[in-house]
C-alpha atoms as one frame of an Amber mdcrd trajectory, in Angstrom:
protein
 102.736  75.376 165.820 105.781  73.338 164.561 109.344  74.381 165.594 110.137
  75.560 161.668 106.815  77.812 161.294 108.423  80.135 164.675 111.369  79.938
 162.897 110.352  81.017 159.606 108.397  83.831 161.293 111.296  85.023 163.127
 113.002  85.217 159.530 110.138  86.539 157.666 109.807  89.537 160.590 113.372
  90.905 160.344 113.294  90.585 156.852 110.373  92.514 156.217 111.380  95.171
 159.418 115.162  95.517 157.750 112.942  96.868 154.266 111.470  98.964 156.371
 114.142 100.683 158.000 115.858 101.238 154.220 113.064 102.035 152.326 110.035
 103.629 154.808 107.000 104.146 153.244 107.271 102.698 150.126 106.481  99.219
 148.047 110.077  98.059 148.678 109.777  97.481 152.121 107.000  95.069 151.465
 108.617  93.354 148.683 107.464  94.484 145.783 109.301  96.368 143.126 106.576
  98.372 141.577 103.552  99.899 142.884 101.626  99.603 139.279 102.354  95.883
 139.307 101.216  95.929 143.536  98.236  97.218 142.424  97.031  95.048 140.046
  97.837  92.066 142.716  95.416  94.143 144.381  92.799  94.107 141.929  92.958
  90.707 141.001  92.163  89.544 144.942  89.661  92.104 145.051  87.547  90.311
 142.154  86.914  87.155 144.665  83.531  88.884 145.537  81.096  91.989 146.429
  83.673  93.889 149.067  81.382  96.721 149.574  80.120  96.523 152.467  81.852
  93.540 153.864  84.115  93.201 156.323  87.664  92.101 155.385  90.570  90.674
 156.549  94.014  91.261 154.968  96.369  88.946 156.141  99.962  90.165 155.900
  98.735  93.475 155.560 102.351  95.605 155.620 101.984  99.424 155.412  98.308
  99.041 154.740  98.402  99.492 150.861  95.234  97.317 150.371  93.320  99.390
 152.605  94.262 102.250 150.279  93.732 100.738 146.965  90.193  99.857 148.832
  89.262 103.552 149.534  90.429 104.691 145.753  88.726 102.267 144.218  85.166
 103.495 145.622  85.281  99.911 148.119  84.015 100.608 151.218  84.657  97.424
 153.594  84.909  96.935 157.304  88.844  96.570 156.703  91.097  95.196 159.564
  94.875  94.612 158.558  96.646  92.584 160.416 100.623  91.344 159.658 103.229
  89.893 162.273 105.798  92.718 162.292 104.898  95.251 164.860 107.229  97.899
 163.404 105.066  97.219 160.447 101.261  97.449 162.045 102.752 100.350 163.735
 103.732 102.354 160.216 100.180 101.234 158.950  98.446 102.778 161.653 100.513
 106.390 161.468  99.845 106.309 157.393  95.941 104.979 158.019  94.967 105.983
 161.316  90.802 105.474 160.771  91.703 101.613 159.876  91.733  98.931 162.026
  95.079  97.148 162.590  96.597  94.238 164.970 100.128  92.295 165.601  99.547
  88.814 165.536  99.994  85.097 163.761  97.256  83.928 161.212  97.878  80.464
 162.561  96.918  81.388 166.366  93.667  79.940 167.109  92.981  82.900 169.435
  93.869  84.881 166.369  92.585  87.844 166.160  89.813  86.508 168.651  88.484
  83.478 169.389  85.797  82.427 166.906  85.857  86.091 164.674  84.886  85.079
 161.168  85.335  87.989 158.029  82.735  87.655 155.406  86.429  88.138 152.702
  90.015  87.290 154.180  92.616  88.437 151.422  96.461  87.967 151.572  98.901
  89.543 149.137 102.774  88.070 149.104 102.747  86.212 152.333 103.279  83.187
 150.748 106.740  84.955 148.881 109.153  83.462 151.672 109.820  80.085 152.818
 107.420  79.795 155.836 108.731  76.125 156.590 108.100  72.569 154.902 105.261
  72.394 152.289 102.904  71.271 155.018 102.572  74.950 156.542 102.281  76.604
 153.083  99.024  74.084 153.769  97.766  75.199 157.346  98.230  78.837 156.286
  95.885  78.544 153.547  93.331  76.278 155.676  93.561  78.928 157.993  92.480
  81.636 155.439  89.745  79.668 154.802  88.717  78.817 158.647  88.713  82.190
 158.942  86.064  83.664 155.965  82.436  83.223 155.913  82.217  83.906 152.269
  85.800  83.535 150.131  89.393  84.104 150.344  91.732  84.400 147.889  95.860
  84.840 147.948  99.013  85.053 145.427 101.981  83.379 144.899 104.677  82.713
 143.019 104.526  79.848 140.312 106.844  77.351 139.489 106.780  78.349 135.845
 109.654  80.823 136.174 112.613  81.362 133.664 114.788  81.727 136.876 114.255
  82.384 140.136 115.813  84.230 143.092 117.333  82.265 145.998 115.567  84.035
 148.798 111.844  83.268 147.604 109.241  80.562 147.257 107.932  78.881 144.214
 104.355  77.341 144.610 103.133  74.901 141.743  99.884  76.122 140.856  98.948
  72.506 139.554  99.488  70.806 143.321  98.050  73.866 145.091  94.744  73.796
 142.991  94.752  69.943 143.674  95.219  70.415 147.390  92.505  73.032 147.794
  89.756  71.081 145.478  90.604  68.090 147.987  91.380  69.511 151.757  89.770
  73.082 151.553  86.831  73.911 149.462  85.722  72.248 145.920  84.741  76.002
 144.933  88.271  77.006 143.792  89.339  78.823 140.746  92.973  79.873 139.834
  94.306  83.171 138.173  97.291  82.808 136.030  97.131  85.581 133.239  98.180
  89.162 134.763 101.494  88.971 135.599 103.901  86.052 133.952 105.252  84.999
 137.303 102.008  85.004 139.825  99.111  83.263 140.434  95.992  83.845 142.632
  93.511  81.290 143.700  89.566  82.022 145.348  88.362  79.948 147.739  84.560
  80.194 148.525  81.801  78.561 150.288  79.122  79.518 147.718  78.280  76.437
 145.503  76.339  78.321 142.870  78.590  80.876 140.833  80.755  81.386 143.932
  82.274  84.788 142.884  79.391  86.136 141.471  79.094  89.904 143.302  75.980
  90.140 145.456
């Protein structure tokens, strides 16, 4: 791990764990303004593939809200959360006790055990903060993919903005589509229609009409 990632964790923790402490249960402390507009982030990961069934990994998990969307939409997936804020694992396991949840760093090879694979690993707004130079925006998402047996998918926020707020990150969805076509997976598709701001990309291993549900 390179000396900025630890410190762009540290930053990203406190951050996240001073929402907390103002807002409690709610969207705020995870970043978001809205929980309509949360929602539909959720919806647009959860169309990377068949769910049911599978198990799942949601990477920067928060308060768990994924898990919930999961059970009201009908999805039934082996669901493990997992988010590096232990005030925040600790709120998603009072407000979801049944789920599965663990403290920990993505980018830990040990992490969350040696060799565990997840047929989907999803992550919603961890890539909204600086996490470093460009190059671990990178290793995150090769991560995501080292880690899924069948597709991953994750958000962020474009470059093709009409302003933008000091305090968060601005991906180009042009370079990041070019980097995962060439370093992760040529099975890539990109998501830019359902909020102005946003993007999602799937990454899959399936060559054939990778996102096709099973």
């Amino acid at each position: 791990m390179s000396a900025g990632w630890e410190a762009a964790k540290q930053g990203i923790v406190a951050f996240y764990e001073e929402r907390l402490a103002r807002h409690g249960d709610d969207v705020r402390s995870v970043g978001w303004r809205r929980a309509e507009k949360q929602r539909l982030r959720f919806a647009v990961l959860a169309d990377v593939g068949g769910l049911h069934g599978a198990s799942l990994l949601d990477v920067g998990c928060g308060l768990g809200d994924l898990y919930a969307f999961l059970r009201e939409a009908g999805i039934q997936a082996d669901y493990t959360g997992c988010d590096l804020s232990s005030r925040m694992i600790e709120a998603a396991r009072a407000k979801h006790p049944e789920a599965r949840f663990l403290t920990g760093d993505v980018l830990s090879p040990d992490f969350p055990a040696p060799h565990q694979t997840f047929d989907f690993v999803l992550a919603s707004g961890i890539f909204a903060l600086p996490v470093g130079d460009e190059t671990a925006y990178r290793r995150i998402v090769a991560r995501l993919f080292a880690l899924c047996r069948r597709a991953a998918a994750f958000n962020m926020i474009s470059t093709h903005v009409d302003y933008r707020e000091a305090y968060l990150h601005y991906s180009d969805p042009g370079e990041m589509l070019t980097f995962c076509r060439r370093e992760v997976t040529p099975w890539v598709a990109l998501r830019h229609d359902y909020l102005p701001y946003e993007f999602t990309v799937y990454l899959s291993r399936m060559p054939n009409r990778p996102f096709e549900v099973a």
